[in-house]
N, C-alpha and C positions, 0 to 999 in steps of 0.2 A: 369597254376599253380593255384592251388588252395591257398586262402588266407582266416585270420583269422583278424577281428576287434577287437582291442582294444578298450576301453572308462574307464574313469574315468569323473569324475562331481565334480566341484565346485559348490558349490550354495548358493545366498546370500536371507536370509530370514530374513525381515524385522519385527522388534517384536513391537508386538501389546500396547509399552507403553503409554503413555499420556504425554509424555513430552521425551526428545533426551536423550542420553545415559551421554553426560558432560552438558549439561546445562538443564534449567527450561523450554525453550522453546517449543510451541507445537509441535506436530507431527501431530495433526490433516488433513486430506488429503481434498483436492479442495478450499485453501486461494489462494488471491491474490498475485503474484509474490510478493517476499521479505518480506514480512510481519512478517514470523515467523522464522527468521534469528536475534539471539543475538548476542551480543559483544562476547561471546566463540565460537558461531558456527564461524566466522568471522575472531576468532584467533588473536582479536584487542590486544596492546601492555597494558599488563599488567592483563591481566585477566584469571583466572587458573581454570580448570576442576573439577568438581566431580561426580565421578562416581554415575548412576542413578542403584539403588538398586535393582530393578525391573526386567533390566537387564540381569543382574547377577543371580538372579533369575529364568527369563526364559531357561536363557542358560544353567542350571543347569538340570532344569524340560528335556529340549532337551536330555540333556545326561544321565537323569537317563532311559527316554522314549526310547533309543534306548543298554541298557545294555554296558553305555558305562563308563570307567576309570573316576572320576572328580579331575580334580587338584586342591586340597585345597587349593595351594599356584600360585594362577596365574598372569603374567606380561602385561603391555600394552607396545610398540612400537611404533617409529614414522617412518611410513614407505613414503619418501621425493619424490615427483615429482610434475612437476609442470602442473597444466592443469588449464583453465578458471576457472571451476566450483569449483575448490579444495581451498578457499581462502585464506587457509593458507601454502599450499604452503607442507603439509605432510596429511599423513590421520594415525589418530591415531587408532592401532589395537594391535592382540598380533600374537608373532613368535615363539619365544624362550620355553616360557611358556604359552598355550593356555587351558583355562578355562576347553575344553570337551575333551577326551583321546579318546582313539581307542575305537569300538562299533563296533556293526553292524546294516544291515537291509536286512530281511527276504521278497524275492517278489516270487511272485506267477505267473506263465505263464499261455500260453492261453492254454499249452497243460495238461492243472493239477499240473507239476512239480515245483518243489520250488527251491531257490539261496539264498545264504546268498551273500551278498554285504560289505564287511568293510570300515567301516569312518576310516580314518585316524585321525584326529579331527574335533574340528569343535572351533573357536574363536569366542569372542565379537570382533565389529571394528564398526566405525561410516559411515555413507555411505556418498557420495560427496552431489552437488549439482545437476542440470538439465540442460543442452545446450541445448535451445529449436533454431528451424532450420527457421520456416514456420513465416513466415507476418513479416519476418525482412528486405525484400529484400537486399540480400545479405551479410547479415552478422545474424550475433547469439548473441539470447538473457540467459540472464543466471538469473535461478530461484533458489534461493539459500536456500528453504523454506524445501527442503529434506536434507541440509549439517547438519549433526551431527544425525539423525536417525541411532537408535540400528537397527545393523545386528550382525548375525549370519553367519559365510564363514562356509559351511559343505565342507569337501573335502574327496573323498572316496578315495578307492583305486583302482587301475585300472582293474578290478575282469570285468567289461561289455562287455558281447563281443556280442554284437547284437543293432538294434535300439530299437526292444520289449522288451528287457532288462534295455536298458535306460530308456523307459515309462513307463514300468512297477513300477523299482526301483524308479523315479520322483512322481507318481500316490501313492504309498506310503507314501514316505518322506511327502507330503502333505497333505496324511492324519494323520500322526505323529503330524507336526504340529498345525494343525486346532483342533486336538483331545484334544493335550494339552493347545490350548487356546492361545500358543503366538504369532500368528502369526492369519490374518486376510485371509490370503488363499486366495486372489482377485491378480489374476497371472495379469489380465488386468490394474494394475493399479504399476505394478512394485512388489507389494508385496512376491512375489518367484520370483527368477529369477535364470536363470541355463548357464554358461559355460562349451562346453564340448570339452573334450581333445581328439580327434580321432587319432589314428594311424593304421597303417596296418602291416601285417609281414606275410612269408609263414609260411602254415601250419606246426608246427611241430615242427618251433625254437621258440628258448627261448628269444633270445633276441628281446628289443621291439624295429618297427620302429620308425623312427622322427614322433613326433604327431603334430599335431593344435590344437590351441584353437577358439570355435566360441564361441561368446560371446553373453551374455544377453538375452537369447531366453527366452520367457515366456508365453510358448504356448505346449500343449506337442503331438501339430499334428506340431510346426514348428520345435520342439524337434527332432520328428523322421523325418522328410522331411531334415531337414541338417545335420544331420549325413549319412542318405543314400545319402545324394548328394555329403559328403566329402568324402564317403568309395568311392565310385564309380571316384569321378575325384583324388584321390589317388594313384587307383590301376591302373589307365587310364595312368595317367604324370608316374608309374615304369615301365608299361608294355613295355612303349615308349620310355623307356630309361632315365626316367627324374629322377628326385630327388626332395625329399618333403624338402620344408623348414620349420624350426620350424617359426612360424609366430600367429599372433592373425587375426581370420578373423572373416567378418558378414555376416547373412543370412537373407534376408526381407523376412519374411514370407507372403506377400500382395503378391510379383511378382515371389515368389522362385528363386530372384536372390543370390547368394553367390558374394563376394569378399574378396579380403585380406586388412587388415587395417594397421597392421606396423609389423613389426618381432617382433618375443617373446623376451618378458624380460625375465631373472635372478632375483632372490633374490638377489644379489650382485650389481643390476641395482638401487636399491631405496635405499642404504646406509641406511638402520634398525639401530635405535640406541635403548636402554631404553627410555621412554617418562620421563624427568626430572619432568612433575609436576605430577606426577599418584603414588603413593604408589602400589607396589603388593597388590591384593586383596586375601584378606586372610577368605575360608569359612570353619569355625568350623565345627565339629560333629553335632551340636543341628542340625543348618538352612539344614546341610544333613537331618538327621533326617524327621524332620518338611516335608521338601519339599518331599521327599520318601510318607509319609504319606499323603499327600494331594494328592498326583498321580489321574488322572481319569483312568478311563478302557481304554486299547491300542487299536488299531485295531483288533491285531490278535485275544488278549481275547474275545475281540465284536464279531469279527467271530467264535466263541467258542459257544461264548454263546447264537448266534443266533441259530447257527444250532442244539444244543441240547435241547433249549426252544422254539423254532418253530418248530425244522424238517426242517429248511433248507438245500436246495441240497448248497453245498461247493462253487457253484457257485455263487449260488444268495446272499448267506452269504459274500462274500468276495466283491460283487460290493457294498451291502448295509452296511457294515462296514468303506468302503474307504472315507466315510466323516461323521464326526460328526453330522453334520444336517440333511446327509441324514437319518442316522440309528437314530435320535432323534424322525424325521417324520413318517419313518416306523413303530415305537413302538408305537406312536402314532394313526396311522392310524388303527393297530392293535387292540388296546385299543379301539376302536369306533366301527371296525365292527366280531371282534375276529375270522380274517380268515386271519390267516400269507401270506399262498400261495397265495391268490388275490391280498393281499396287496402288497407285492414284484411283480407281474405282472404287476400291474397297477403304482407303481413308475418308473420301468426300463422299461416299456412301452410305456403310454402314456404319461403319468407325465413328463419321461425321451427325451421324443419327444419334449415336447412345448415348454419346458427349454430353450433346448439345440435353436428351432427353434427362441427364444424370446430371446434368450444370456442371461439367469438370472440364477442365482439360488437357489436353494431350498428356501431358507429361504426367498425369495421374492417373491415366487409362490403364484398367485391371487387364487387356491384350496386349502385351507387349508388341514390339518390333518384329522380336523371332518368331513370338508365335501366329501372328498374321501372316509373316512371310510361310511359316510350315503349314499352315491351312490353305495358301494361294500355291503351295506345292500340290498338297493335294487333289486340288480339282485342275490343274495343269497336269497330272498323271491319270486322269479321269478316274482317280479313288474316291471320290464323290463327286457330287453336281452343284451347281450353283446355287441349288435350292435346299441342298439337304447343308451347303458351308455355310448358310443363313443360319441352322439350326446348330450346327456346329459353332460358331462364332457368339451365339448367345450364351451356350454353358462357359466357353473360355469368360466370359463377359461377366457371369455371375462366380467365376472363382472356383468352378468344381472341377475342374482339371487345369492341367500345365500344357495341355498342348493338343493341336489337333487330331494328332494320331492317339493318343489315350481316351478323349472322347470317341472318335468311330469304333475303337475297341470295345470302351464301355457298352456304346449307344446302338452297337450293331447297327453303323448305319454306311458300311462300306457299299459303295456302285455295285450293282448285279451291271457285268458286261457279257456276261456269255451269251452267244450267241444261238443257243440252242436253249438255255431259257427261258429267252425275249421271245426268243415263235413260239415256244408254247407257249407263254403268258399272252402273246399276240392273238395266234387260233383260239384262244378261248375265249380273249374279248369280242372278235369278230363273229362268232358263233352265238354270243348270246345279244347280240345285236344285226343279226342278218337284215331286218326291215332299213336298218340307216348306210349297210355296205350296198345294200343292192340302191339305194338312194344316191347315194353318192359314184354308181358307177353309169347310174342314167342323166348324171347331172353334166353339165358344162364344163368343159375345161377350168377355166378360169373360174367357176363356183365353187372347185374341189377342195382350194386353200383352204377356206372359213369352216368346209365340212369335216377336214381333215382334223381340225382343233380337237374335236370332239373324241377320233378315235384316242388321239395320243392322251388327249386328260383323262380317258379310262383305261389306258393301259398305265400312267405314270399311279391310279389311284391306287391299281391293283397290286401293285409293285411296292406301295409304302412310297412315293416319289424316291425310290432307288435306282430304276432302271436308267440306264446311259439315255438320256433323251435322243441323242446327237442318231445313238445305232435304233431306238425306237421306230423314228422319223423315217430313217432310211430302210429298216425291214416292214416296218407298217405303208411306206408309198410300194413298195413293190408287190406285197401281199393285195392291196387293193386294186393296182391299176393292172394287175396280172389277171 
C-alpha cells in the first residue's frame, strides 16, 4: 500500500525581551538556579500580572512578517494542570482570542519548487520552568528562572507531507524570526523549539489518520530523524495489524531513541477559563501603523534582492537570505573584496565548514567580514591560489594573525607567477619524467586531459602548491604539445 505523511508543527519561540511577559523579572539566560523567579512568576497570594508591552509587540511584528490576520482585540486564558515546574499550578496563555490570525509561510525544496505552509495562529503564553534530571541522584531539581518567559505557540496547519518539508518550512520560520529580531534564534539553548504532529493515511483518502505529537525537538537534523522514525514505526504497527494511539512522545536525538511519554490531551483536559486578572489587550490602528512601518526586509525580499544586485543563482540566494547574519556578513564581505560569487563560495564553503565543525555561529566567527573579504582580494590579484587561501584561512581561523596579507608575510606563502621560473620548474619536471612526456605525446587527443593531471600535480608539488596553476597549465600544454 502505498501511504502519505501528514505533519503539522507547533512551535514555541521565545522572544528576545529583557524582562518576562507579566512581571519585571529578567530573562537574561545562564543565572544561577532561582535567582530570577518573582513573587508573579511564582503566582505568590496576592500579587497580579502586567502585561509586558514588548511582547505584544513582537508578536505583532511576527504576524505582520508572515502576511498574517492581527486581532486588535486579543484575550489571555488560564490554561490548569498541574506539573513540578508550573508553580502556579496554570500557565497563562491565549485560546479563544489569540493575538496573530491565519498567515502563511512560503518554503523552497531542494528540487527548485515552492509550498506555501498555513499558520493557523500563533498566541502570546508564558513558558514553565526547567526539571533538571542529572547530579540529583534520583530525584529532580527544579529551576524556576525560565517560568513566565514570552513565547510565541506558532501552530500551522497540517499542509507537511514530507520530513524536507518540515525542515525546510522550520529552516524558514527561523529565519522569520531572527530577521525580525524577536527572537535570539539559539535552538541549543531552548530558544526555538518544535512539536510535531505526525500521522499517516493511504494514498488518496481524505481522511486524516490518528497522529502523535513528539515533542520539544530543537534540532532540525533531530527534526527530520523523528519524524522519519515516527512515519516508518507508524506505517510498521498498521501494516501489522495494529492501531496508532493518539499519545505525546520523545525522541533523544544523542541515541535516536524514540518513546511514548503519556496519551494526548484535549483542550477540554486543562479547563480554559478567561484569566480574571488580564484585561483584553486592545491594539489601535497607530501601534499597527507604527510597527508595519518599522518592518526590516523578510527573507524572501533579501533573496530578491540578492539575486538581482549580485546575480545570484536562486540557489546561493535563498541559503544566504535564511539568516540575518549570515546575509549581513555576506554584504559585508562583498563591500571588502566587491566579488559576490567568491564571497557566497567562501561562506557556504569553507566558512560554512568550520562553523558548523566549531558548533558556532556566524556572528561568533574568529574570520571577520573584512578579513575574508581581504583573503578573496588576494586570490582575485593572483597573490595566492585557491589552495594555498585554504591554508591561509585556517591560521586567520585559529587566531594567529588579523589578516590575510600578515599571514602570507609570515607563511611565505605568496604565488610564484614569474614566468621564467615556472619553465624552469617546468623543464625540470619534464626531464625527470621523460618516459610519461613521450607517453603522452603518443597518446590520443582526447586521452591527453587525464595525462595531463599528472604533469601539473608535479609541478604544483615542486613548487610547495605556490605556482599560478592557471600559468602552469598554459606553459606546461605548450611545452608538451610543442
Amino acid at each position: 500500500m502505498q501511504w502519505e505523511t501528514v505533519i503539522g508543527l507547533e512551535i514555541h519561540v521565545q522572544l528576545a525581551t529583557k524582562t518576562k511577559i507579566f512581571s519585571g523579572a529578567s530573562t537574561a539566560f545562564g543565572a544561577a538556579p532561582n535567582t530570577q523567579a518573582c513573587a508573579v512568576d511564582l503566582g505568590l497570594p496576592g500579587v497580579l500580572p502586567v502585561v509586558n508591552e514588548e511582547a505584544v509587540n513582537m508578536a505583532i511584528r511576527f504576524g505582520l512578517g508572515i502576511d498574517a490576520e492581527i486581532n486588535q482585540v486579543n484575550v489571555f486564558e488560564r490554561k490548569n494542570y498541574f506539573y513540578p515546574d508550573l508553580p502556579k499550578g496554570y500557565q497563562t496563555t491565549q485560546l479563544e482570542k489569540p493575538i496573530v490570525g491565519a498567515g502563511h509561510v512560503d518554503i523552497t525544496l531542494a528540487d527548485g519548487s515552492t509550498k506555501t505552509i498555513r499558520i493557523h495562529h500563533a498566541h502570546l503564553e508564558e513558558d514553565a520552568g526547567k526539571s533538571l534530571h542529572e547530579d540529583f541522584h534520583g530525584m529532580s531539581g527544579i529551576d524556576l528562572n525560565r517560568a513566565g518567559t514570552p513565547l510565541i505557540e506558532i501552530v500551522t496547519e497540517p499542509d507537511i507531507r514530507s520530513a524536507e518539508e518540515a525542515v525546510a518550512f522550520a529552516k524558514k520560520l527561523h529565519a522569520i524570526v531572527t530577521t525580525l529580531g524577536i527572537c535570539d534564534g539559539d535552538m541549543s539553548q531552548g530558544s526555538v523549539r518544535f512539536d510535531v504532529n505526525v500521522s499517516v493515511r493511504p494514498k488518496g483518502q481524505e481522511a486524516f489518520g490518528t497522529r502523535t505529537e513528539t515533542k520539544n525537538l530543537n534540532s532540525f537534523k533531530f527534526m527530520e530523524a523523528a519524524i522519519l522514525k515516527e512515519v516508518a514505526r507508524q506505517i510498521d504497527l498498521i501494516e501489522d495489524g495494529g492501531q496508532i494511539i493518539q499519545e505525546t512522545r520523545l525522541y533523544n536525538g544523542d541515541t535516536g531513541e524514540a518513546r511514548s511519554m503519556r496519551s494526548k490531551e484535549e483542550a477540554n483536559d486543562y479547563r480554559y477559563f478567561p484569566c480574571p486578572d488580564l484585561l483584553p489587550v486592545m491594539i489601535n490602528d497607530e501601534r499597527l501603523a507604527k510597527l508595519k512601518a518599522d518592518m526590516p526586509e523578510m527573507p524572501d525580499a533579501k533573496k530578491s534582492r540578492l539575486i538581482a544586485q549580485f546575480g545570484l543563482s536562486e540557489y546561493d540566494a535563498e541559503i544566504l537570505s535564511a539568516d540575518q547574519a549570515t546575509a549581513a556578513y555576506f554584504e559585508a564581505v562583498v563591500t571588502a573584496c566587491d566579488d559576490a560569487k567568491l564571497s557566497a563560495n567562501w561562506i557556504m564553503g569553507e566558512l560554512s565548514r568550520s562553523l558548523n565543525q566549531s558548533n558556532i555561529v556566524i556572528a561568533d566567527s574568529p574570520v571577520t567580514a573584512t578579513m575574508l573579504g581581504g583573503l578573496i582580494n588576494r586570490i582575485k590579484d593572483n597573490t595566492i591560489s585557491g589552495k594555498i587561501a585554504k591554508e591561509v584561512f585556517e591560521v586567520l581561523w585559529q587566531g594567529e594573525c588579523n589578516s590575510a596579507d600578515e599571514v602570507i608575510d609570515k607563511k611565505g606563502l605568496k604565488q610564484v607567477t614569474d614566468t621564467g621560473t615556472i619553465e624552469a620548474m617546468i623543464d625540470s619536471v619534464l626531464m625527470a619524467n621523460a618516459q610519461q612526456v613521450e607517453n603522452y605525446r603518443a597518446a590520443e587527443p582526447e586521452k591527453r586531459g587525464k595525462m595531463m593531471g599528472f604533469f601539473v600535480g608535479q609541478c604544483m608539488k615542486a613548487s610547495g602548491g605556490k605556482a599560478n596553476p592557471g600559468m602552469v597549465n598554459q606553459i606546461l600544454k605548450q611545452k608538451l604539445d610543442g
